[in-house]
C-alpha positions in Angstrom: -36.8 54.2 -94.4 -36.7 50.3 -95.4 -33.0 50.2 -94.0 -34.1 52.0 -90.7 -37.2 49.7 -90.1 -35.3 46.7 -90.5 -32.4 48.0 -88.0 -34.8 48.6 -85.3 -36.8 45.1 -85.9 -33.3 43.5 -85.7 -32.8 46.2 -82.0 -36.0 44.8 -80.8 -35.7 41.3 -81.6 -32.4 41.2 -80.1 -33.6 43.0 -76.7 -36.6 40.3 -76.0 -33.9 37.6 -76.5 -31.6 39.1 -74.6 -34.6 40.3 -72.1 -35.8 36.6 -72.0 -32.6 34.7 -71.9 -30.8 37.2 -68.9 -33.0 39.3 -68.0 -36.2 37.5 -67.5 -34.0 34.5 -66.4 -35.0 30.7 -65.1 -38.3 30.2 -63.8 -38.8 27.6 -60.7 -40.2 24.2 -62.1 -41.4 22.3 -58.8 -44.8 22.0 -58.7 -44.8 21.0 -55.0 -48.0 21.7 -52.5 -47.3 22.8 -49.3 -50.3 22.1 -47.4 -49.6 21.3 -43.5 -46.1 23.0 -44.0 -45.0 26.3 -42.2 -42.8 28.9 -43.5 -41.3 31.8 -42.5 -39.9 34.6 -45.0 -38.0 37.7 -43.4 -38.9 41.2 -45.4 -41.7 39.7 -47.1 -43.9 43.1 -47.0 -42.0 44.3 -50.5 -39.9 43.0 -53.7 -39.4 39.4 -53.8 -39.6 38.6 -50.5 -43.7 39.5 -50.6 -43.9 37.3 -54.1 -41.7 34.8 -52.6 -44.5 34.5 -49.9 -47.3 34.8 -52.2 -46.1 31.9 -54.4 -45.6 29.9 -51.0 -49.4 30.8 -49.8 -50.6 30.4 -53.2 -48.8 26.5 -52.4 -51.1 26.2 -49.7 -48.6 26.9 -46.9 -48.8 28.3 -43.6 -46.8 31.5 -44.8 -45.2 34.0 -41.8 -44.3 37.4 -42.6 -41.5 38.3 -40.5 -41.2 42.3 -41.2 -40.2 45.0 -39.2 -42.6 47.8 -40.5 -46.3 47.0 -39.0 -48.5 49.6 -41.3 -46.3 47.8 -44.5 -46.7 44.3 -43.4 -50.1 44.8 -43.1 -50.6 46.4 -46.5 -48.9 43.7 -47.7 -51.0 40.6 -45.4 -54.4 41.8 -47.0 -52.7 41.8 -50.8 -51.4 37.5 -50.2 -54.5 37.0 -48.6 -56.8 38.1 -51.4 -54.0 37.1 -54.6 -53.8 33.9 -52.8 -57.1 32.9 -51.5 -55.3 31.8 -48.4 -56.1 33.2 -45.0 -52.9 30.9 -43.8 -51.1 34.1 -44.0 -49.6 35.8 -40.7 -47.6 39.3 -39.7 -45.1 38.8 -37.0 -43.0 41.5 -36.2 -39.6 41.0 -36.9 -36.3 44.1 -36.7 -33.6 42.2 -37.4 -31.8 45.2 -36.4 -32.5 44.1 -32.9 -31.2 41.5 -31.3 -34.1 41.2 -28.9 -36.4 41.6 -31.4 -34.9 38.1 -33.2 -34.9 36.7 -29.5 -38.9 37.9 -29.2 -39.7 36.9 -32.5 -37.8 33.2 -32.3 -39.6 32.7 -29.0 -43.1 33.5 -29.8 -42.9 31.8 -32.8 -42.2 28.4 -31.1 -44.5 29.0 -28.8 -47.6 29.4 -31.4 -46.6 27.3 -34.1 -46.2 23.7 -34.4 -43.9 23.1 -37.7 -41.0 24.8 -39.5 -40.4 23.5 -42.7 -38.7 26.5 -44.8 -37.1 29.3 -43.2 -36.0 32.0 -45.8 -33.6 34.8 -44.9 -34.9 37.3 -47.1 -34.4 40.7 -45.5 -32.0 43.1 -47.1 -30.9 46.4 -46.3 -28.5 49.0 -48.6 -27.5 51.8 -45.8 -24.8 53.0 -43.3 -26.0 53.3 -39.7 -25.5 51.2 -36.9 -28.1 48.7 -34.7 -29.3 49.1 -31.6 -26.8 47.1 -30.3 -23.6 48.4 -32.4 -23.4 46.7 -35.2 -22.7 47.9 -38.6 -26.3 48.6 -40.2 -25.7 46.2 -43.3 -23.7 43.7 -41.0 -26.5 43.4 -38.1 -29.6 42.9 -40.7 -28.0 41.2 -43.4 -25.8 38.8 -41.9 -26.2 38.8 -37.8 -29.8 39.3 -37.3 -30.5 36.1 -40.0 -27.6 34.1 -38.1 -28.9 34.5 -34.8 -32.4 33.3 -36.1 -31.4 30.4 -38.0 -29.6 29.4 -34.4 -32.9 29.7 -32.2 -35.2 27.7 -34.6 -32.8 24.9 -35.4 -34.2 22.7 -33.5 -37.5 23.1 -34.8 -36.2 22.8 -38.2 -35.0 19.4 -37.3 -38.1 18.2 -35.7 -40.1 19.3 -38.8 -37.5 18.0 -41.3 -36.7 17.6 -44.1 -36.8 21.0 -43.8 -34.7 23.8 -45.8 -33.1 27.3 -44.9 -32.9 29.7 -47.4 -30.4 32.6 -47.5 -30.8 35.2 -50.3 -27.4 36.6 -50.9 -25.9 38.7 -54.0 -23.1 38.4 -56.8 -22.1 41.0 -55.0 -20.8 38.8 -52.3 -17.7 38.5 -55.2 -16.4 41.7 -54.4 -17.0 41.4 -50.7 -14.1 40.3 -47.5 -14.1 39.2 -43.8 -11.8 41.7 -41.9 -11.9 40.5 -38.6 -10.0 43.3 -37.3 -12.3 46.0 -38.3 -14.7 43.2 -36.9 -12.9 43.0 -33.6 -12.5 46.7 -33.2 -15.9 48.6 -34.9 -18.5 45.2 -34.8 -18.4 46.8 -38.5 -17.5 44.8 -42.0 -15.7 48.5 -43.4 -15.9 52.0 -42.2 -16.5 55.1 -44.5 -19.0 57.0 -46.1 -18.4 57.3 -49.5 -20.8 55.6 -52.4 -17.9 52.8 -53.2 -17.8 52.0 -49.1 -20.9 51.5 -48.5 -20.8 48.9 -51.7 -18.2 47.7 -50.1 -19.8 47.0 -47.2 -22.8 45.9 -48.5 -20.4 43.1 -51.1 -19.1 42.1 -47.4 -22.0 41.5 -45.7 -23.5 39.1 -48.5 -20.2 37.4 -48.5 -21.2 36.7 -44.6 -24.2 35.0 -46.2 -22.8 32.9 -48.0 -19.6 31.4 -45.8 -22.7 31.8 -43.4 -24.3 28.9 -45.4 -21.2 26.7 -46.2 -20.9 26.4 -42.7 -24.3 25.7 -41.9 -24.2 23.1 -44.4 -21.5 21.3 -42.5 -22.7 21.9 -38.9 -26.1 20.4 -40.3 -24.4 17.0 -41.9 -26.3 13.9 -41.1 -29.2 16.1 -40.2 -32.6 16.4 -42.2 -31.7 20.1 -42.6 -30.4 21.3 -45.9 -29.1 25.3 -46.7 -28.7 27.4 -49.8 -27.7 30.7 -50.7 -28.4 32.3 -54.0 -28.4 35.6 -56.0 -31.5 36.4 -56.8 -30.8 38.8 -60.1 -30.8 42.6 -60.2 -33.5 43.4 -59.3 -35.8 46.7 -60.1 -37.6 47.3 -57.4 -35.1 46.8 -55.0 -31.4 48.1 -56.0 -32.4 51.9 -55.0 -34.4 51.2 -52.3 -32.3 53.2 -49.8 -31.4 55.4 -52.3 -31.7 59.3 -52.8 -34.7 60.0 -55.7 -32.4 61.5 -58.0 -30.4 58.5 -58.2 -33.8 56.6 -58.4 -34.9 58.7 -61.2 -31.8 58.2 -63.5 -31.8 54.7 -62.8 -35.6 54.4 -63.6 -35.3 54.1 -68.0 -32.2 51.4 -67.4 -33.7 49.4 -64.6 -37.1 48.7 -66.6 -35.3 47.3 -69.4 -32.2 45.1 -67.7 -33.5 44.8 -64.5 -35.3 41.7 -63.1 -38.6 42.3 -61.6 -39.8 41.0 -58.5 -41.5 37.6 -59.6 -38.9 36.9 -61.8 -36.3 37.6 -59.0 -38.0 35.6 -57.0 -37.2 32.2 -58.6 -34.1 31.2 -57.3 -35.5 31.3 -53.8 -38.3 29.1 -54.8 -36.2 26.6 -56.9 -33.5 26.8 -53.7 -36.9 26.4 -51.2 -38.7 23.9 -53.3 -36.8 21.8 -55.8 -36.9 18.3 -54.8 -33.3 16.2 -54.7 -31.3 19.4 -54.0 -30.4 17.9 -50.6 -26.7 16.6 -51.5 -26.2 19.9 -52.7 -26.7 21.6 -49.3 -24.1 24.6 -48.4 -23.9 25.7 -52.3 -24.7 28.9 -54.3 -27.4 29.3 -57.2 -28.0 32.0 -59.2 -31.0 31.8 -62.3 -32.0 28.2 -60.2 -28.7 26.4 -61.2 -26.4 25.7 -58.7 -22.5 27.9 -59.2 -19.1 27.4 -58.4 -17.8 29.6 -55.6 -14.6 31.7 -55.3 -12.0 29.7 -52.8 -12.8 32.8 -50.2 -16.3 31.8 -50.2 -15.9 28.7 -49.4 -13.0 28.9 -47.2 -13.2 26.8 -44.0 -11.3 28.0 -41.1 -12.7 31.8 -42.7 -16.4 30.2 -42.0 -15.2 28.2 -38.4 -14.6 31.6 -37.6 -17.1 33.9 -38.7 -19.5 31.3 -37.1 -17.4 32.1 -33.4 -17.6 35.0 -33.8 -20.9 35.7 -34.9 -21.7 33.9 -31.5 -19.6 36.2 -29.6 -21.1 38.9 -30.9 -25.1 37.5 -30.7 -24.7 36.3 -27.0 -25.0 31.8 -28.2 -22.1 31.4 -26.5 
């Protein structure tokens, strides 16, 4: 009984080291105040988006909830408000899916607000299906939808600066490629159905992200406009999202004990949104709020010069 009580002392000191070291992960440090600045943060109703925001409100920022779902956006406006004590909290509809929607959203935003200090590409999706306009599901609201936004409030970004965009990516991005030719011919990053395409495709489109990023960086140089993309962790209550509730229900014991949760997977975002001197690092990757070394195809150039052509082509900037 002695020899069993000390085994599972040694199991459970072992997990909360383990739990607090990679699970838990980094915590953001800056103790920055955001009053007078602006921020927008896409799919902010749920997961770390919406603690991402709260954090931000909590700050004292003017925080914008771009989300496509009204009745969840809502739900999720009355929780910042009250956990923040901030009424500088507002739902603007956003479906990245849509190109006009980004187009609508972009244009009434610079037409009500003033500033734009942070811009955080948040918004995720895990799902086959294609956009109103063609695109590959994952490629048009992971990748296309963010690009095209970032492009239309540039400008204001600059006028605001320093200022910061944000682009919450994945590890997975290591597994991911850019096949222009299954570009070219189905405005789609992989075709198929099958569980390991759709990962596939998914690993691809957070690839976008981050070449997205390194060339942002460099189209930005000499500006007052720095980028980052980052993984944010595993996170619980987000992986099965789009999931079928078997799957969700087998995943349920492992998740809650090597899974981030949402605050804690939120802290790359803020060290990447708030950490001050990060500017010469503009155009790198963090993961657990330190900044990683990228694979050569994630950083490759004339891979992002093109990417960024055609991500015009296909958005109508050109």
């Amino acid at each position: 009984m002695a020899v069993f009580l000390l085994l599972a002392g040694v199991v459970v000191v072992g997990y909360v080291i383990f739990h607090n070291i990679f699970v838990k992960g980094a915590v953001c440090k800056s103790n920055v105040k955001l009053h007078g600045k602006t921020v927008i943060v896409t799919g902010s109703n749920t997961g770390i988006g919406k603690m991402t925001a709260l954090d931000l409100a909590r700050r004292g920022a003017r925080v914008i909830l771009a989300c496509r779902n009204k009745q969840r956006a809502e739900a999720a406006l009355a929780s910042i408000k009250r956990e923040s004590g901030s009424n500088e909290v507002v739902f603007m509809h956003l479906d990245l899916g849509s190109l006009k929607s980004v187009r609508s959203f972009a244009e009434t935003f610079l037409k009500t607000e003033r500033r734009l200090d942070l811009l955080i590409n948040n918004a995720g999706i895990y799902m086959q299906g294609s956009t109103e306009d063609g695109l590959g599901m994952m490629f048009g609201v992971n990748y296309i939808g963010h690009f095209l936004l970032t492009n239309l409030l540039l400008d204001r970004l600059k006028e605001c600066g320093p200022s910061r965009v944000v682009n919450v990516a994945s590890l997975g991005h290591n597994f991911g490629k850019i096949d222009f030719n299954c570009l070219s011919t189905h405005k789609e990053l992989g075709v198929g159905k099958s569980a390991t395409d759709v990962f596939n495709i998914y690993c691809n489109s957070k690839l976008c992200n981050v070449v997205f990023t390194h060339e942002l960086a460099k189209r930005l140089k000499d500006t007052n406009v720095t980028c980052y993309s980052l993984h944010p962790g595993i996170i619980e209550t987000e992986l099965g999202r789009y999931a079928n509730s078997v799957f969700l229900m087998l995943l349920k014991p492992i998740s809650m004990l090597f899974f981030k949760n949402s605050v804690a997977g939120s802290q790359t975002t803020l060290h990447c949104a708030l950490q001050e001197g990060l500017e010469p690092l503009s155009g790198r990757y963090f993961s657990n709020c330190t900044v990683r070394n990228l694979y050569p195809k994630a950083r490759d150039d004339a891979v992002a010069k093109k990417l960024w052509e055609v991500s015009e082509s296909l958005c109508g900037l050109l």
